[in-house]
N, CA, C and O of each residue as an XYZ file, in Angstrom:
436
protein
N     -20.860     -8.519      2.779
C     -19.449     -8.841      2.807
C     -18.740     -7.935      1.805
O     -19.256     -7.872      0.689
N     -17.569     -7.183      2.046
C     -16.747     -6.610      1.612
C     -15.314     -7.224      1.214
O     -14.934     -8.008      2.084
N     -14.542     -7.106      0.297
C     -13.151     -7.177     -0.059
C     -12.490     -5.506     -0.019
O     -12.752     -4.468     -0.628
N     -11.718     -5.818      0.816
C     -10.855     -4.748      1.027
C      -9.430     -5.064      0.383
O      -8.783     -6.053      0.725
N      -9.048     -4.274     -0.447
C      -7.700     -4.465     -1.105
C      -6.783     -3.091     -0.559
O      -7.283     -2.022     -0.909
N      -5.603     -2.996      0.192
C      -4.835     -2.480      0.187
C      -3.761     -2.376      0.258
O      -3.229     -3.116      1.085
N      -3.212     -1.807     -0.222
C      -1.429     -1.599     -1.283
C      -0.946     -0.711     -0.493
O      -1.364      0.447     -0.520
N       0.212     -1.196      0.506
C       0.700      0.033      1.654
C       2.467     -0.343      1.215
O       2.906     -1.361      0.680
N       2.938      0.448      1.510
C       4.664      0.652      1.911
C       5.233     -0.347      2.764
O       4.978     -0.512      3.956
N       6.144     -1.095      1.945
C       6.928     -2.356      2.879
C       6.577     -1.853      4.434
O       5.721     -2.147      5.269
N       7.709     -0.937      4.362
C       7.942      0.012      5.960
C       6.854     -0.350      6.933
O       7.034     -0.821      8.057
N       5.595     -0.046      6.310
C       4.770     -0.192      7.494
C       3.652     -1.321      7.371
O       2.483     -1.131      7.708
N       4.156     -2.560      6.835
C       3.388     -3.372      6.619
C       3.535     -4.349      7.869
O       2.560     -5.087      8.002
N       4.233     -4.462      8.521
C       4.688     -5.072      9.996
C       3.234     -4.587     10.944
O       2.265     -5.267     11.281
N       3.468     -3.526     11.127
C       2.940     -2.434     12.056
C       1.145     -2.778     11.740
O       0.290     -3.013     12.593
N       0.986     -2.714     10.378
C      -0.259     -3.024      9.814
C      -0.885     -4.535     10.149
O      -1.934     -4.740     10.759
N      -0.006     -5.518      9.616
C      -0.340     -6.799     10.167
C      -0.507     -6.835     11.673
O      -1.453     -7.426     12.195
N       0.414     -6.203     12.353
C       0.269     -6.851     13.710
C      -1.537     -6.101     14.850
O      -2.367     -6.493     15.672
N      -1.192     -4.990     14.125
C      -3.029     -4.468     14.071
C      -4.340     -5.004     13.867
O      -5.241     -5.149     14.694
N      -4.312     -5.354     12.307
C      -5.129     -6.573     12.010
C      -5.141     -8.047     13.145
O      -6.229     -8.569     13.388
N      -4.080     -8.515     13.661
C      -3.756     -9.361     14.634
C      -5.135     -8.991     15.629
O      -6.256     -9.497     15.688
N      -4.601     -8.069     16.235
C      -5.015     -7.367     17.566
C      -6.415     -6.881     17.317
O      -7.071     -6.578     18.313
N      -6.900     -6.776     16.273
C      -8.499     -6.451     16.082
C      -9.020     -7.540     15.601
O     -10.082     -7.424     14.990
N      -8.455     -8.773     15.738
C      -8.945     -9.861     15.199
C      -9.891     -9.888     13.164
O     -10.907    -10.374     12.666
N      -8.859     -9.148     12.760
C      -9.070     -8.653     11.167
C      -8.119     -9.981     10.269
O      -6.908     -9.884     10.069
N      -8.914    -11.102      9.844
C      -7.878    -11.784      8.807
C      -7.759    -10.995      7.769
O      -8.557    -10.208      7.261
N      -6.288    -11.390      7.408
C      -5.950    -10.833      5.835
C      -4.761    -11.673      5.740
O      -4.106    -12.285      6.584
N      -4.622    -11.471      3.933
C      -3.515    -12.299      3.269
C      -3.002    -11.201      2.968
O      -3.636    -10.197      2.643
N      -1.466    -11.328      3.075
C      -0.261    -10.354      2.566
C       0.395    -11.294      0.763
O       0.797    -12.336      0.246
N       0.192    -10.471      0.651
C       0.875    -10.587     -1.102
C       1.936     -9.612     -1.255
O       1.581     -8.438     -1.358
N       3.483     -9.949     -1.297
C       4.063     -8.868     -2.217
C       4.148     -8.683     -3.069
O       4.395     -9.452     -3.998
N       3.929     -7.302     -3.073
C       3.945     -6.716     -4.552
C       4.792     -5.537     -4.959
O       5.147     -4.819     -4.024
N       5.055     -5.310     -5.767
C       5.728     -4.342     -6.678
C       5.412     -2.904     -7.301
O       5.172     -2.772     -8.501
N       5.428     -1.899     -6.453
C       5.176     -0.541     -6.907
C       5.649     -0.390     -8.772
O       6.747     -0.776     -9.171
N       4.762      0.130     -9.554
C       5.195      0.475    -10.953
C       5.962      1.671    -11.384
O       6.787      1.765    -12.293
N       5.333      2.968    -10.177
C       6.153      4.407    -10.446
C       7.380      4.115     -9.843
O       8.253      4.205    -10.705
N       8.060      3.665     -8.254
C       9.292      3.642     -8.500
C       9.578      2.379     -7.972
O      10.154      2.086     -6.924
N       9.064      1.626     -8.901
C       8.956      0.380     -8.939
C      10.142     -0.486     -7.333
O      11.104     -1.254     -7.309
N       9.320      0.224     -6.288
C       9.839     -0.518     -4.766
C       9.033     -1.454     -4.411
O       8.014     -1.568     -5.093
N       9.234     -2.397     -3.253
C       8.563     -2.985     -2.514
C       7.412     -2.119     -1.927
O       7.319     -0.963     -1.513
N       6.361     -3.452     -2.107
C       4.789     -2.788     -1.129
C       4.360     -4.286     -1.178
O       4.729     -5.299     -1.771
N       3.243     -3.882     -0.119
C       2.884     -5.079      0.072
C       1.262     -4.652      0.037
O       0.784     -3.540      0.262
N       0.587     -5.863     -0.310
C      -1.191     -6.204     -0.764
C      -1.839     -6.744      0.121
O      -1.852     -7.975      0.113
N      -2.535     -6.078      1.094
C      -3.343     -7.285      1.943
C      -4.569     -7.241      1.449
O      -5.054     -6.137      1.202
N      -5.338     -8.469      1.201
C      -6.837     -8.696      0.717
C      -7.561     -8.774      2.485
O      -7.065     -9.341      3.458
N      -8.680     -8.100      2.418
C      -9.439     -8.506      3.888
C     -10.856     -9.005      3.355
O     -11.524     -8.225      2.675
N     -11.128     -9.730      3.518
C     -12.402    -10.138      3.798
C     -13.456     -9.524      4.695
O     -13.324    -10.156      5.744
N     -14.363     -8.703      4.856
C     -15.235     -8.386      5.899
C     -16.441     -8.113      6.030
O     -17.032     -7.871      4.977
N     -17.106     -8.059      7.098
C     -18.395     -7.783      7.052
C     -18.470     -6.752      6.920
O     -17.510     -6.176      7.432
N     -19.549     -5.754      6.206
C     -19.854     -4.455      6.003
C     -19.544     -3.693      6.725
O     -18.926     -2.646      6.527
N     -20.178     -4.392      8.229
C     -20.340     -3.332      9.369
C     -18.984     -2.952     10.082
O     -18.922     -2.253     11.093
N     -18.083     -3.414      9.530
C     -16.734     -3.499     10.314
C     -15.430     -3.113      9.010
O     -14.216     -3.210      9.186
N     -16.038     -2.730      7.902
C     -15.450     -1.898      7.148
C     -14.186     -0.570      7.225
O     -13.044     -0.412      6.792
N     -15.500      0.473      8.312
C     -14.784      1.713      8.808
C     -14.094      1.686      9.901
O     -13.647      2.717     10.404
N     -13.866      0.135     10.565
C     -12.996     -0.390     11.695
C     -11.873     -0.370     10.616
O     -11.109      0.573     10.821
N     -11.525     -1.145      9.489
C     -10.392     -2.012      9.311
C     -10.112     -0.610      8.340
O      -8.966     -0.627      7.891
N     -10.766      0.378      7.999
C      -9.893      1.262      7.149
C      -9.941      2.326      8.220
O      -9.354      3.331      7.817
N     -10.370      2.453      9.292
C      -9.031      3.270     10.800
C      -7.982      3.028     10.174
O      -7.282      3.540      9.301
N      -8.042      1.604     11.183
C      -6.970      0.482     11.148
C      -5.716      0.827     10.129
O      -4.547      0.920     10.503
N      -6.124      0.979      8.931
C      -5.366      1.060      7.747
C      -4.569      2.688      7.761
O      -3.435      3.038      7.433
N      -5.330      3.172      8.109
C      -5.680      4.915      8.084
C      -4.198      5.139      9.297
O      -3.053      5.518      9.052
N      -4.760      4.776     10.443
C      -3.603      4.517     12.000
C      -2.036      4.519     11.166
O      -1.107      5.323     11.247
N      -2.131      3.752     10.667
C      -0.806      2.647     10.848
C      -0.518      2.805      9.688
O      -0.004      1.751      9.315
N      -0.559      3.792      8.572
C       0.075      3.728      7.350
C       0.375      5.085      6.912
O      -0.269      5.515      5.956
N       1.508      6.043      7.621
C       1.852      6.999      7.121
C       2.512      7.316      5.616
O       3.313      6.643      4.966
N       1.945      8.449      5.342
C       2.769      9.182      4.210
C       3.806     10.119      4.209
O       3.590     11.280      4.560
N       5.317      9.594      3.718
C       6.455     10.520      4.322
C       7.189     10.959      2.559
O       6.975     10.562      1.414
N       8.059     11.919      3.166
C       8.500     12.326      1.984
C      10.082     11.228      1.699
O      10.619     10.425      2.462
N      10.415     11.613      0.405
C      11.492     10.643      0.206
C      12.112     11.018     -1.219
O      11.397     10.954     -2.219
N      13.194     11.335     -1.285
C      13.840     12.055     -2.408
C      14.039     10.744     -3.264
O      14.186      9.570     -2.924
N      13.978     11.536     -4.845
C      14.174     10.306     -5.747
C      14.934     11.314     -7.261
O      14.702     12.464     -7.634
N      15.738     10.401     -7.730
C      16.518     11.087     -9.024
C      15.483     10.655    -10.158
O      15.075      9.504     -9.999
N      15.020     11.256    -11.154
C      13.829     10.853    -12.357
C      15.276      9.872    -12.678
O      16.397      9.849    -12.171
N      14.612      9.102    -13.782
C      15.178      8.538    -14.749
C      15.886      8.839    -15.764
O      15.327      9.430    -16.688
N      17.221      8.531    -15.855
C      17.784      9.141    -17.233
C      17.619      8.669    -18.673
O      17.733      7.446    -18.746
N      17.438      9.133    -19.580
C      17.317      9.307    -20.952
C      17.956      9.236    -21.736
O      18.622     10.232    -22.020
N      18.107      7.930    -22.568
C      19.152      7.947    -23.438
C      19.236      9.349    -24.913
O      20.070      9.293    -25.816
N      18.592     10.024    -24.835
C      18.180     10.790    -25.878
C      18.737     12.209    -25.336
O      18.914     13.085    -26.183
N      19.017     12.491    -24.009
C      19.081     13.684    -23.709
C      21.270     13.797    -23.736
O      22.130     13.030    -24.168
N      21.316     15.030    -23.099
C      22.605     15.383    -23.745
C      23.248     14.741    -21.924
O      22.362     14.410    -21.136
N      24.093     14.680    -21.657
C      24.919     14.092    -19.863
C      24.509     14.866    -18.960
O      23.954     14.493    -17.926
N      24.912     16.807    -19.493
C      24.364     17.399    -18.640
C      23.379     17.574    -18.309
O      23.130     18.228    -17.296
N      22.396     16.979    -19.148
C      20.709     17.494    -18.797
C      20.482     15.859    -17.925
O      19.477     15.736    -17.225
N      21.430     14.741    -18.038
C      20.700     13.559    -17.078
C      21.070     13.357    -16.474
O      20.997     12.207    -16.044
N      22.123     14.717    -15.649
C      22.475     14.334    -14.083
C      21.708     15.567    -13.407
O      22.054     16.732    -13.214
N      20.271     14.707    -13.060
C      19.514     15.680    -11.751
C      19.308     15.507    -11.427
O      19.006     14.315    -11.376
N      19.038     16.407    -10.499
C      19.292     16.467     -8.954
C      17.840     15.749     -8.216
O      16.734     15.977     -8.706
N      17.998     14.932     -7.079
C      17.159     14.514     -6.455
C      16.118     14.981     -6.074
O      16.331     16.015     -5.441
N      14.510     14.593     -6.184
C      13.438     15.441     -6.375
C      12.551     14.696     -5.111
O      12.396     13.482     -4.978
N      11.928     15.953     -4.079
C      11.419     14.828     -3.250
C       9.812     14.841     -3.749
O       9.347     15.773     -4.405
N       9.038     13.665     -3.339
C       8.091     13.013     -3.637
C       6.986     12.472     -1.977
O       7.295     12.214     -0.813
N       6.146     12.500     -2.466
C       5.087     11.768     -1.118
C       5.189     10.324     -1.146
O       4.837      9.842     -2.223
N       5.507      9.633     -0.412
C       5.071      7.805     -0.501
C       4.504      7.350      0.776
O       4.134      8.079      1.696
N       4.479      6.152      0.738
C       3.743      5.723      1.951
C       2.372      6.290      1.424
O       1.972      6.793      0.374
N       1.687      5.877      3.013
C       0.254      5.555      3.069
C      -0.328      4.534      2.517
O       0.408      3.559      2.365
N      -1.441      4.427      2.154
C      -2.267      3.271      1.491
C      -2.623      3.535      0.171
O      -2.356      4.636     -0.312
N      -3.096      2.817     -0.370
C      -4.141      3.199     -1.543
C      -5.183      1.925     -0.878
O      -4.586      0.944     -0.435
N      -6.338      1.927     -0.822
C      -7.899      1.574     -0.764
C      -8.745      1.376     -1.309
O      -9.581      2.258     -1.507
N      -8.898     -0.059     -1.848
C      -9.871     -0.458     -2.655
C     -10.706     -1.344     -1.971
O     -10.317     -2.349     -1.376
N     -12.800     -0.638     -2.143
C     -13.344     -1.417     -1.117
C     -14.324     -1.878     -2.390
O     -14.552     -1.078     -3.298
N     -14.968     -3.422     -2.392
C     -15.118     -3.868     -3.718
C     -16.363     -4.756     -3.150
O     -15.896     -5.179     -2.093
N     -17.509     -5.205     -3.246
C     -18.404     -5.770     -3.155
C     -18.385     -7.090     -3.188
O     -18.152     -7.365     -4.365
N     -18.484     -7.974     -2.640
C     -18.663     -9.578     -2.032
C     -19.565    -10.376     -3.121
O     -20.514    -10.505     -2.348
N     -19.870    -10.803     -3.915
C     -21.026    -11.829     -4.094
C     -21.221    -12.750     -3.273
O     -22.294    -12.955     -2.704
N     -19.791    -13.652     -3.081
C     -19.754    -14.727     -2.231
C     -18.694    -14.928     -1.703
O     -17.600    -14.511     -2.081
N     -19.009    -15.807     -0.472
C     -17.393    -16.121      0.414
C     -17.797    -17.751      0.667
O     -18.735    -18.538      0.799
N     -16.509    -17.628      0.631
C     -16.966    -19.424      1.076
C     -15.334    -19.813      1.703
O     -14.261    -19.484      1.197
N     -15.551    -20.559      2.873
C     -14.054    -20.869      3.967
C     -14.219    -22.489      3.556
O     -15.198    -23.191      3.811
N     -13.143    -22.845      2.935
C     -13.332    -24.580      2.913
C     -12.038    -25.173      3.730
O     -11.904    -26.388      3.876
């Protein structure tokens, strides 16, 4: 048994659940809170058997693009006005991040 933890982009967390649906994959959705630009994402925990691992991270893989998306850094109280108005910088987001973590025990009560 495996725990699968993955942290995907609001955007395509619909698309993701309704997959899991359709491959008969339980998971719990948790929202959660990106720290770098601190947006919405969402956490699904999966539970699974080993052998059906490289099914549910397709699955994950399918349905969770990485797109670009412009973002302004943060301004600085220390710097001078003109140096903390800049200009929008684009960045990669989306996709997943994938954490596959070892089972001791499961238990359904």
């Amino acid at each position: 048994m495996k725990l699968i933890i993955a942290i995907v982009q609001d955007k395509d967390s619909h698309l993701l659940s309704d997959e899991f649906a359709n491959a008969n994959v339980r998971a719990t959705r948790l929202s959660t809170t990106g720290g770098f630009l601190r947006a919405g994402n969402t956490t699904f925990l999966v539970g699974i058997e080993e052998e059906r691992v490289e099914e549910v991270l397709t699955i994950i893989r399918e349905n969770c693009e990485s797109r670009e998306q412009l973002t302004t850094p943060p301004v600085h109280l220390d710097t001078t006005l003109e140096a903390g108005m800049s200009m929008p910088v684009p960045i990669r987001v989306g996709g997943a991040t994938v954490f596959v973590v070892p089972v001791e025990a499961f238990h359904r009560f």
